[in-house]
N, CA and C atoms as an extended XYZ file, in Angstrom:
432
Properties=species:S:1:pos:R:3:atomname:S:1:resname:S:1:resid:I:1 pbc="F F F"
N         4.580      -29.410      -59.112 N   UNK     1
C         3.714      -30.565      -59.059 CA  UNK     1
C         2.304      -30.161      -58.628 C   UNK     1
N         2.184      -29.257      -57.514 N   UNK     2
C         0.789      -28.930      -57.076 CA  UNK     2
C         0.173      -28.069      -58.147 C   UNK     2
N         0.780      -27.168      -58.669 N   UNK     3
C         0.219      -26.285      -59.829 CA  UNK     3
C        -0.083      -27.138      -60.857 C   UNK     3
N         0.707      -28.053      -61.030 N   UNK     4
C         0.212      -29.376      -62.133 CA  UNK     4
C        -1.641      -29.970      -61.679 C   UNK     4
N        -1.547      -30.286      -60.726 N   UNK     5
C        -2.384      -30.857      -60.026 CA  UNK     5
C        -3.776      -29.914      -60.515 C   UNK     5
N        -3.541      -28.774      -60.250 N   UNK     6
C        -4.466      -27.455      -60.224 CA  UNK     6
C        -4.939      -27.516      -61.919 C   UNK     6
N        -3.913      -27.724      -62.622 N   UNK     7
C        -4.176      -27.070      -64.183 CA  UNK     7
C        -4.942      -28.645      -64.714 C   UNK     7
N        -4.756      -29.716      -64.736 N   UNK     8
C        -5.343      -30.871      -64.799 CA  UNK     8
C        -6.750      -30.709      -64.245 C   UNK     8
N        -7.179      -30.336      -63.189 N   UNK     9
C        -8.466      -30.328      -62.591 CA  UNK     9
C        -9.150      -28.908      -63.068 C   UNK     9
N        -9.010      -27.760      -63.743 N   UNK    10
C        -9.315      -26.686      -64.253 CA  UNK    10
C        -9.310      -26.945      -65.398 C   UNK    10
N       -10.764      -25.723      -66.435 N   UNK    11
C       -10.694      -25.735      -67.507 CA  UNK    11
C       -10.527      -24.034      -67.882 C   UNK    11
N        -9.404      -23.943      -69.312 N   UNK    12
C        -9.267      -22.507      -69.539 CA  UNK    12
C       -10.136      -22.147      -70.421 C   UNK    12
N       -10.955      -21.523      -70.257 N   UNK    13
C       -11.550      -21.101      -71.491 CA  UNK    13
C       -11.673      -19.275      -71.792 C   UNK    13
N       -11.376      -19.355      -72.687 N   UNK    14
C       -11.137      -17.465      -73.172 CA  UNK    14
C       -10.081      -16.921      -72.233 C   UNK    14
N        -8.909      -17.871      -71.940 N   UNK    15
C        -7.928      -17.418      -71.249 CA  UNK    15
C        -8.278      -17.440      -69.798 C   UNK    15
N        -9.809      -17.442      -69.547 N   UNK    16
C        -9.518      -17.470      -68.359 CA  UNK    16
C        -9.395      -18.815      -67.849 C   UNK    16
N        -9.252      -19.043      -66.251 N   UNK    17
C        -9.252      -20.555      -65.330 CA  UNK    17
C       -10.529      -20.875      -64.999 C   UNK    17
N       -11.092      -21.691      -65.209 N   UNK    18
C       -12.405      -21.633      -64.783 CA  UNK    18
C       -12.642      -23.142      -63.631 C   UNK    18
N       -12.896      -22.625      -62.050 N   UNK    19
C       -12.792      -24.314      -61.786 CA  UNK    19
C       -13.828      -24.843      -61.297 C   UNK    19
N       -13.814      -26.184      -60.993 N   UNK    20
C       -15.320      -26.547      -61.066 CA  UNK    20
C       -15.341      -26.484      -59.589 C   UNK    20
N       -16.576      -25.970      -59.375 N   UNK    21
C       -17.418      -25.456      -57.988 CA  UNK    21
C       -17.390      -26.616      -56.896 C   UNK    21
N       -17.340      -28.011      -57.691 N   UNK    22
C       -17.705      -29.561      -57.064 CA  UNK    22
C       -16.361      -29.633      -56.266 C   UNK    22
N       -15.247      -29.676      -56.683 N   UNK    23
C       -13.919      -29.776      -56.389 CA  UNK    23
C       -13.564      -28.436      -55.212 C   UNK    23
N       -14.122      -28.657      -54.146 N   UNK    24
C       -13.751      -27.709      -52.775 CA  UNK    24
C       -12.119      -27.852      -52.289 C   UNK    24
N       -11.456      -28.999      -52.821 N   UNK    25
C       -10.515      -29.526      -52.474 CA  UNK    25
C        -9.449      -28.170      -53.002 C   UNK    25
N        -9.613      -27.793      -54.469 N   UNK    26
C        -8.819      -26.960      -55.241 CA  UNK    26
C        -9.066      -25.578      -54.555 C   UNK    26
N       -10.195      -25.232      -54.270 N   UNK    27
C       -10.214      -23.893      -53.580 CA  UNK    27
C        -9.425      -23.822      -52.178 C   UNK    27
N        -9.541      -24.750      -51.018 N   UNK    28
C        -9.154      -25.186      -49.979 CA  UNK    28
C        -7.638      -25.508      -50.339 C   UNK    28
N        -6.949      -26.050      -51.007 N   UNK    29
C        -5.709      -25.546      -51.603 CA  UNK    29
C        -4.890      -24.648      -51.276 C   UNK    29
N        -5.807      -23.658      -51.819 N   UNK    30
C        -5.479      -22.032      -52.330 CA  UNK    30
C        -5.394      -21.813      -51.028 C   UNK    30
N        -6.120      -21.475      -50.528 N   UNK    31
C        -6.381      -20.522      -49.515 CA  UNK    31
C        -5.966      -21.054      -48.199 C   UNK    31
N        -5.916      -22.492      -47.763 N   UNK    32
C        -5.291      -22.614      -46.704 CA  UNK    32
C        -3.952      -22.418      -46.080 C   UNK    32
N        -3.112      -21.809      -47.001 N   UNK    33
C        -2.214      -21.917      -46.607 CA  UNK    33
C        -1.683      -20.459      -46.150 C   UNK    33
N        -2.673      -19.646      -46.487 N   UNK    34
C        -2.854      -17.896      -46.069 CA  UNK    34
C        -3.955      -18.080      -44.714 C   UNK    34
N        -4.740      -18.702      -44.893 N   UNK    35
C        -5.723      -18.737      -43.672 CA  UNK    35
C        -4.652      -19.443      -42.617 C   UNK    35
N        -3.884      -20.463      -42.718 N   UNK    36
C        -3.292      -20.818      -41.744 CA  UNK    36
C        -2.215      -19.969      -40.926 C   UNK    36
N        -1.259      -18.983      -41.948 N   UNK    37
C        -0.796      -18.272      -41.495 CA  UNK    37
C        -1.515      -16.920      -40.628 C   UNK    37
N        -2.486      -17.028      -41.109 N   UNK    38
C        -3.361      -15.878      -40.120 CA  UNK    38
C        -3.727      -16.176      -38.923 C   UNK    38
N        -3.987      -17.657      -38.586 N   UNK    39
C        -4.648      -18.321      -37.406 CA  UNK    39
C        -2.694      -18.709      -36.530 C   UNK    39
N        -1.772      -18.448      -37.277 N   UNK    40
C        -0.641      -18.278      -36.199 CA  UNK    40
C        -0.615      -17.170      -35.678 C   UNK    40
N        -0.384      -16.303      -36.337 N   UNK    41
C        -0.080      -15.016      -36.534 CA  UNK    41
C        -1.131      -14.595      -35.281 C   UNK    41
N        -2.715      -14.928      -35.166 N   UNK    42
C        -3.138      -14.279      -34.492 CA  UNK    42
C        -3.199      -15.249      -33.113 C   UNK    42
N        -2.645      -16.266      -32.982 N   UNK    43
C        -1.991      -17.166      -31.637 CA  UNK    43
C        -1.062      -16.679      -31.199 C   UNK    43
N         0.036      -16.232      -32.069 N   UNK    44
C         1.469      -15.755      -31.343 CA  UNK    44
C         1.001      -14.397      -30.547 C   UNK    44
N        -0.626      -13.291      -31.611 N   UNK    45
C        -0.870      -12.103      -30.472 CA  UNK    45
C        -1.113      -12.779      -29.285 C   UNK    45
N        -2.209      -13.729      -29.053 N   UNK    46
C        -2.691      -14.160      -28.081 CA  UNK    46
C        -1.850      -14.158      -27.124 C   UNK    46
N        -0.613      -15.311      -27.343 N   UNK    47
C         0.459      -14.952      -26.452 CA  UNK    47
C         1.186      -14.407      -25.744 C   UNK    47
N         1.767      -13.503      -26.613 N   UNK    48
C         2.310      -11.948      -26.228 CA  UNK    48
C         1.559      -11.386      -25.243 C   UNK    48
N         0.328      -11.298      -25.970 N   UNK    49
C        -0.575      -10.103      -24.961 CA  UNK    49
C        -0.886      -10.886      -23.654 C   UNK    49
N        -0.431      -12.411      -23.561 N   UNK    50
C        -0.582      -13.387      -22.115 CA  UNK    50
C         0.840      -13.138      -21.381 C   UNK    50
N         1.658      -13.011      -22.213 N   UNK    51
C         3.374      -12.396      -21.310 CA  UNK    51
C         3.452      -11.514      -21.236 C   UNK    51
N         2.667      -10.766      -21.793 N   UNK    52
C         2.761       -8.960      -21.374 CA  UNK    52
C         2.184       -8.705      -20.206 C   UNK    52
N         0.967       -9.458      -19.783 N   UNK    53
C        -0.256       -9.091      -19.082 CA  UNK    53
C         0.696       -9.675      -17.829 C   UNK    53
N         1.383      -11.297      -18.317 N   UNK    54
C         1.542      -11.592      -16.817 CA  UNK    54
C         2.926      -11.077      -16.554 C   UNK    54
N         4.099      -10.422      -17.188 N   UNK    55
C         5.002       -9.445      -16.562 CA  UNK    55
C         4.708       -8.376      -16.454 C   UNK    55
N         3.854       -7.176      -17.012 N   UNK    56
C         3.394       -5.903      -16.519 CA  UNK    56
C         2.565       -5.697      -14.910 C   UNK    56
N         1.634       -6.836      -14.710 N   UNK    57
C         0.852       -6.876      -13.788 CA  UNK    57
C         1.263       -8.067      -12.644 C   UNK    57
N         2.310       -8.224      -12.646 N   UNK    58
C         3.159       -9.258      -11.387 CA  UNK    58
C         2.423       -8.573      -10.335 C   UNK    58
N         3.079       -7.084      -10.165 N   UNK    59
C         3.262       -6.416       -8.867 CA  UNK    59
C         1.671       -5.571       -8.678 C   UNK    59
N         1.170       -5.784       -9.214 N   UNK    60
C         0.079       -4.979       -9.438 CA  UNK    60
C        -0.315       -4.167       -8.306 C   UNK    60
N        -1.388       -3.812       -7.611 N   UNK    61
C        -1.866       -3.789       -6.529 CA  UNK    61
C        -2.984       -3.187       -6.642 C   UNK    61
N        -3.819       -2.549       -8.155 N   UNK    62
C        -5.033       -2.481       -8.425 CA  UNK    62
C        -5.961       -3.147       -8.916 C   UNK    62
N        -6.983       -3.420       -8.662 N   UNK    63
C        -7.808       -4.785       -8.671 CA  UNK    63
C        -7.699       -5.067      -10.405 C   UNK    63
N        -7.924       -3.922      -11.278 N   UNK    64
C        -8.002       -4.241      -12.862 CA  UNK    64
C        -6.515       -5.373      -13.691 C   UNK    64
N        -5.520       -4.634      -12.916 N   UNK    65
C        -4.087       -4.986      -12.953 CA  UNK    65
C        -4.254       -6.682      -12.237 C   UNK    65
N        -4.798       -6.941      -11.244 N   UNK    66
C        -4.429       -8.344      -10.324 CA  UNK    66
C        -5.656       -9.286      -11.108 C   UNK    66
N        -6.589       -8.508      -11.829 N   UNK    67
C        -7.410       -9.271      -12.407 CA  UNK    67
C        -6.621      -10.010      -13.495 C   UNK    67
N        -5.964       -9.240      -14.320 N   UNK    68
C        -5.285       -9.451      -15.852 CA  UNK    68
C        -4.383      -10.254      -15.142 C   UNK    68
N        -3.583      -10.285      -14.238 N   UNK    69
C        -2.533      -11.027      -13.978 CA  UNK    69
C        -2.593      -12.254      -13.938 C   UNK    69
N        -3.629      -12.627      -12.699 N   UNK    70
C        -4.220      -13.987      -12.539 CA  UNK    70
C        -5.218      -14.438      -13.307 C   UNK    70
N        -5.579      -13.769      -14.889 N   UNK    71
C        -6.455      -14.285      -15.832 CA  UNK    71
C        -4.896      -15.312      -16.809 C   UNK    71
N        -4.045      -14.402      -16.673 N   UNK    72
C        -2.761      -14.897      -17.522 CA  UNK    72
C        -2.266      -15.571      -16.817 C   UNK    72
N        -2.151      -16.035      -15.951 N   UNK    73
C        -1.489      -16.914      -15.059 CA  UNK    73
C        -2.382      -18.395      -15.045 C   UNK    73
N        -3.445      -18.104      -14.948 N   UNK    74
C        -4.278      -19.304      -15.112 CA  UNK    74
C        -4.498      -19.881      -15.937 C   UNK    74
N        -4.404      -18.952      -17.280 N   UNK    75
C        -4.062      -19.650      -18.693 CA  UNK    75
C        -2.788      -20.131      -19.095 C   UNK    75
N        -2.102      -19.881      -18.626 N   UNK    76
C        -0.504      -20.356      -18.837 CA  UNK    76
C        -0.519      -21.353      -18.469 C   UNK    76
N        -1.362      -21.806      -16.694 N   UNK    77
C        -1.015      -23.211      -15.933 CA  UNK    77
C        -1.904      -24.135      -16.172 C   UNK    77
N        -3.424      -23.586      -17.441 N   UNK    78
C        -3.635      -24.553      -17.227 CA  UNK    78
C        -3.588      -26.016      -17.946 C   UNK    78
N        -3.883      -26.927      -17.886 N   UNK    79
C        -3.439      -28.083      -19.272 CA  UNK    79
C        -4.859      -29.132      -19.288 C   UNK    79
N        -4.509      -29.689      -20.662 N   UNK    80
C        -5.533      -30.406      -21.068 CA  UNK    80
C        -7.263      -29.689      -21.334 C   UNK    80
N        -7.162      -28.607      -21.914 N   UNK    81
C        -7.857      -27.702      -22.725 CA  UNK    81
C        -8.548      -28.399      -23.613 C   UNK    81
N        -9.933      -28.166      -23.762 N   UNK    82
C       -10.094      -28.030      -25.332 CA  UNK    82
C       -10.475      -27.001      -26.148 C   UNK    82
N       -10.459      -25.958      -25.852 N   UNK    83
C       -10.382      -24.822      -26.295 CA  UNK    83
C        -9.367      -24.459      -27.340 C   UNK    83
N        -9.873      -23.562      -28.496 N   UNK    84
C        -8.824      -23.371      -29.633 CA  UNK    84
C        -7.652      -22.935      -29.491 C   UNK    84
N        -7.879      -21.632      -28.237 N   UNK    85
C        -7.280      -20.739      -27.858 CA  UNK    85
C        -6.435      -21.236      -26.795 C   UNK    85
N        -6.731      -22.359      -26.014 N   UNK    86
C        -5.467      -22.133      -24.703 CA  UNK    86
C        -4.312      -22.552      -25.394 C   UNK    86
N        -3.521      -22.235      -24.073 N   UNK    87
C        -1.885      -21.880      -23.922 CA  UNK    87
C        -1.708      -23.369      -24.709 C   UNK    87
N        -2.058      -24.704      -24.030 N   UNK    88
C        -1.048      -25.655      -24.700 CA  UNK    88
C        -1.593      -25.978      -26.323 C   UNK    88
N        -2.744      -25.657      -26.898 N   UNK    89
C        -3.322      -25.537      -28.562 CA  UNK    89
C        -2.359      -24.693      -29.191 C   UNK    89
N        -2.160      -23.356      -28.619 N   UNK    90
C        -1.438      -22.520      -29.045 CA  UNK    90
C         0.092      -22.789      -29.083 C   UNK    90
N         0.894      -23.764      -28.049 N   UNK    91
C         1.830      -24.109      -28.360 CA  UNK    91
C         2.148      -24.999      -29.331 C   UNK    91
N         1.154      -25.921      -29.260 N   UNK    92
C         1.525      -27.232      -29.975 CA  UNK    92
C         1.448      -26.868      -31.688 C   UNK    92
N         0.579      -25.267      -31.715 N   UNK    93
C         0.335      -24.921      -33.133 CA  UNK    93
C         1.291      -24.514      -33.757 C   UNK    93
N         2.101      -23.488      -32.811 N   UNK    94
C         3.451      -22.679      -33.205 CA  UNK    94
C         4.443      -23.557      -32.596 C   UNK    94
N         4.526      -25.144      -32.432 N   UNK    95
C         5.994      -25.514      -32.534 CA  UNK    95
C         6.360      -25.233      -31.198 C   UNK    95
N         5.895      -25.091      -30.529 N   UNK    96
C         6.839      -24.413      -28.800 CA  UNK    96
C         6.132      -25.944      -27.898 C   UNK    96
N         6.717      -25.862      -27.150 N   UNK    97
C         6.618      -26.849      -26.036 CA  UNK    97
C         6.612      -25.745      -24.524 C   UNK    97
N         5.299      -26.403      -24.273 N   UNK    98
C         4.670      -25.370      -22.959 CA  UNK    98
C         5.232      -25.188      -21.758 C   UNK    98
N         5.652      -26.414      -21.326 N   UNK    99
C         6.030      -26.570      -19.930 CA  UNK    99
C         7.090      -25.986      -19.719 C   UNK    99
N         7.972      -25.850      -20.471 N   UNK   100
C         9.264      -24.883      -20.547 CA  UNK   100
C         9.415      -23.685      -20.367 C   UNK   100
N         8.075      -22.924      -20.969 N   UNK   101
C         7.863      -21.716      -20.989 CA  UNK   101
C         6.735      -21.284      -19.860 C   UNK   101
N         6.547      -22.528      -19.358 N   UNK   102
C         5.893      -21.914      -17.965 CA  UNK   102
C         6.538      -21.841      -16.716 C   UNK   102
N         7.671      -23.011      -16.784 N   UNK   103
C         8.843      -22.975      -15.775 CA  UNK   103
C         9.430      -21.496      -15.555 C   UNK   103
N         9.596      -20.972      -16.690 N   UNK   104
C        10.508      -19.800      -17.325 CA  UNK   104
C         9.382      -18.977      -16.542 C   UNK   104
N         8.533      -19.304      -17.200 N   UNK   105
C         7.407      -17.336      -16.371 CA  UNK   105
C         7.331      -17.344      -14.927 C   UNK   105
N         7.158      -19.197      -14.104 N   UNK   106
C         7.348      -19.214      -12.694 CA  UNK   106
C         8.634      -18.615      -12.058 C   UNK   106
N         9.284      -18.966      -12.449 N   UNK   107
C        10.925      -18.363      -12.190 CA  UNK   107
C        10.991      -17.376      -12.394 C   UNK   107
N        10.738      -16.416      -13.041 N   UNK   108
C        10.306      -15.257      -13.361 CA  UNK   108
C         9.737      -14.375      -12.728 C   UNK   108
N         8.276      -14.988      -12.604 N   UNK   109
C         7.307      -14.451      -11.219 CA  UNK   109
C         8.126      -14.227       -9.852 C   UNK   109
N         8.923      -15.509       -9.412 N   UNK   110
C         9.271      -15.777       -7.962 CA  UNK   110
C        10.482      -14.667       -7.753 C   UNK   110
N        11.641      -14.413       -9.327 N   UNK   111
C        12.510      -13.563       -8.968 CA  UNK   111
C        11.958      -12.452       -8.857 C   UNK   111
N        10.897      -11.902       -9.426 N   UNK   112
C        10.303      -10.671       -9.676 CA  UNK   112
C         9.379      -10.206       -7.837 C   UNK   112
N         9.205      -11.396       -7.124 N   UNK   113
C         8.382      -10.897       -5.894 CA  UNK   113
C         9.376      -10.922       -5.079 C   UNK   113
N        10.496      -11.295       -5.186 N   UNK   114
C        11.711      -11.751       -4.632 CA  UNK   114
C        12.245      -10.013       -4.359 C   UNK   114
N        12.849       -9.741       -5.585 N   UNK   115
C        13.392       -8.649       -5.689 CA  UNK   115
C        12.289       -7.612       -4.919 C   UNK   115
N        10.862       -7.405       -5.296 N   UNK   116
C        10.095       -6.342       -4.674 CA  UNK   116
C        10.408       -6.449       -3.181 C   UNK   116
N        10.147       -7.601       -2.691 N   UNK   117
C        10.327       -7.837       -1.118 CA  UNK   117
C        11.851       -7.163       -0.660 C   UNK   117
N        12.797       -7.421       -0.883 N   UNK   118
C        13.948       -7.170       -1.015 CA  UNK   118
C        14.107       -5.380       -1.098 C   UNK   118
N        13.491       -4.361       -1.982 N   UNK   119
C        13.868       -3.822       -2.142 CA  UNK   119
C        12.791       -2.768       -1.677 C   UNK   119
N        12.105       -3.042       -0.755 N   UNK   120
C        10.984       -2.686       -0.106 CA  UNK   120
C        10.479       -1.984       -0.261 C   UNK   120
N         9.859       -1.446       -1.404 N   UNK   121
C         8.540       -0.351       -1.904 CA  UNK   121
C         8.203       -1.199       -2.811 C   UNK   121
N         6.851       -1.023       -3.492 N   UNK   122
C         6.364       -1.683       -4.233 CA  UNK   122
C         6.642       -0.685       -5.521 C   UNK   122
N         7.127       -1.467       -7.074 N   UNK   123
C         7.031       -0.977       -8.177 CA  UNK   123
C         5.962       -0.088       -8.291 C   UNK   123
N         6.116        1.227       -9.309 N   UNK   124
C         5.393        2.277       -9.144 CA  UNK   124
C         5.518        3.338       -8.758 C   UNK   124
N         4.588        4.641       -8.481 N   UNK   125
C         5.120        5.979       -7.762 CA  UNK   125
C         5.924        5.722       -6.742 C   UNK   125
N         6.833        6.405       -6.109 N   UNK   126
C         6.951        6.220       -4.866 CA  UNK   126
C         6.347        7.194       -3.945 C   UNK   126
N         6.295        6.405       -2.789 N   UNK   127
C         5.377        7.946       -2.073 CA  UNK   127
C         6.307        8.668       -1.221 C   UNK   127
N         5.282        9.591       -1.326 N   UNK   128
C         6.304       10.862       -0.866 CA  UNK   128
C         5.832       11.078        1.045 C   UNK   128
N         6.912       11.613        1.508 N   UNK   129
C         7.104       11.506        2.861 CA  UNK   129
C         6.075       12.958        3.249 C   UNK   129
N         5.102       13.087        4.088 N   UNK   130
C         4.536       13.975        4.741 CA  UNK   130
C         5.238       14.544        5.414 C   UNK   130
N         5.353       15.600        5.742 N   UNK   131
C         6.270       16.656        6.785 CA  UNK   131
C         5.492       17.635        7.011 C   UNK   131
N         5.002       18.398        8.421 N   UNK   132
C         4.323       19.788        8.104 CA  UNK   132
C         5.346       20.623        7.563 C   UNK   132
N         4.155       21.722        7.139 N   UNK   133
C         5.391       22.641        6.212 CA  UNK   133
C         4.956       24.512        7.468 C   UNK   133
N         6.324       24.307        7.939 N   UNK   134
C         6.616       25.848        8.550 CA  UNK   134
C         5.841       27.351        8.125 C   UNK   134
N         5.322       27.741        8.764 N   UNK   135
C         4.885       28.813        8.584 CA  UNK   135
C         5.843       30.136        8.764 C   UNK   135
N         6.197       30.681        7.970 N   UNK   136
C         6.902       32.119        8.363 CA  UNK   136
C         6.406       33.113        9.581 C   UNK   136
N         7.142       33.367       10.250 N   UNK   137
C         6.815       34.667       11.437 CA  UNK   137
C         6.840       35.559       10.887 C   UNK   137
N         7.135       35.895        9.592 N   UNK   138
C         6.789       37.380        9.108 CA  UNK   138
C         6.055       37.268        8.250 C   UNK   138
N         5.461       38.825        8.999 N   UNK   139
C         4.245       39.308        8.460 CA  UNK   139
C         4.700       40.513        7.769 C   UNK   139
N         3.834       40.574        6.561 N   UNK   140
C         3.999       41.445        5.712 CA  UNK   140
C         2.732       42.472        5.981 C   UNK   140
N         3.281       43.928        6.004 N   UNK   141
C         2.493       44.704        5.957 CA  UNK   141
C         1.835       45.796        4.653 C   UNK   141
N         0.669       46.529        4.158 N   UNK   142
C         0.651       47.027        3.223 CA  UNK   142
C         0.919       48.722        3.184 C   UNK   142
N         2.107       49.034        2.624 N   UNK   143
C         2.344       50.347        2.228 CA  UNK   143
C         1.689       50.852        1.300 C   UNK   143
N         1.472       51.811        0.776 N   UNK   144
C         0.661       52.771        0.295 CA  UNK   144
C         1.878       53.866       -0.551 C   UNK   144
């Protein structure tokens, strides 16, 4: 039916399609439905790289790391945006319902500081214990 639509409003001439320039509607057609998939596609990165940022950098304890954390954290909580890009545009675009998935990252967060406290070093190197280190009483002498 839509290709109907298309060939009615186009003229062929010498085989080719030729369409009229006036009719934005027929081009906008075409192409929205590839442009739209691109503008998910690059919401769902947005995302990701907002659950990556805020489970990699929970525990952080370097300022670059606690920056990213609480940049993703603040975008997750916040609501009533008008921005293209925040969390609840981006849900409502891809079909997800927000509040669910922020419950989920809080719960998340709380088991995740939970467990660090609990298991008392912070994620990361662990450090290593200082000890002096013994000096030998023997002395070596040089033979010839």
């Amino acid at each position: 039916m839509l290709r109907k639509a298309y060939v009615e409003r186009c003229m062929v001439t010498g085989g080719w399609v030729s369409l009229d320039p006036a009719d934005m509607g027929i081009i906008e057609a075409v192409y929205k439905k590839t442009i739209r998939e691109g503008e998910e596609r690059l919401m769902l990165a947005v995302l990701e790289s907002a659950v990556e940022d805020f489970q990699k950098y929970v525990l952080a304890r370097k300022p670059s790391g606690k920056k990213l954390f609480q940049q993703a954290e603040e975008w997750f909580l916040e609501k009533d945006s008008d921005e293209l890009f925040s969390f609840e545009n981006i849900c409502e675009t891809l079909g997800l319902h927000p509040d669910p998935i922020r419950k989920g990252l809080l719960v998340w967060k709380e088991a995740k500081l939970k467990l660090s406290s609990v298991e008392g070093h912070p994620a990361g190197r662990p450090k290593l214990a200082r000890s002096p280190v013994k000096h030998p009483s023997i002395r070596l002498s040089k033979t010839a």
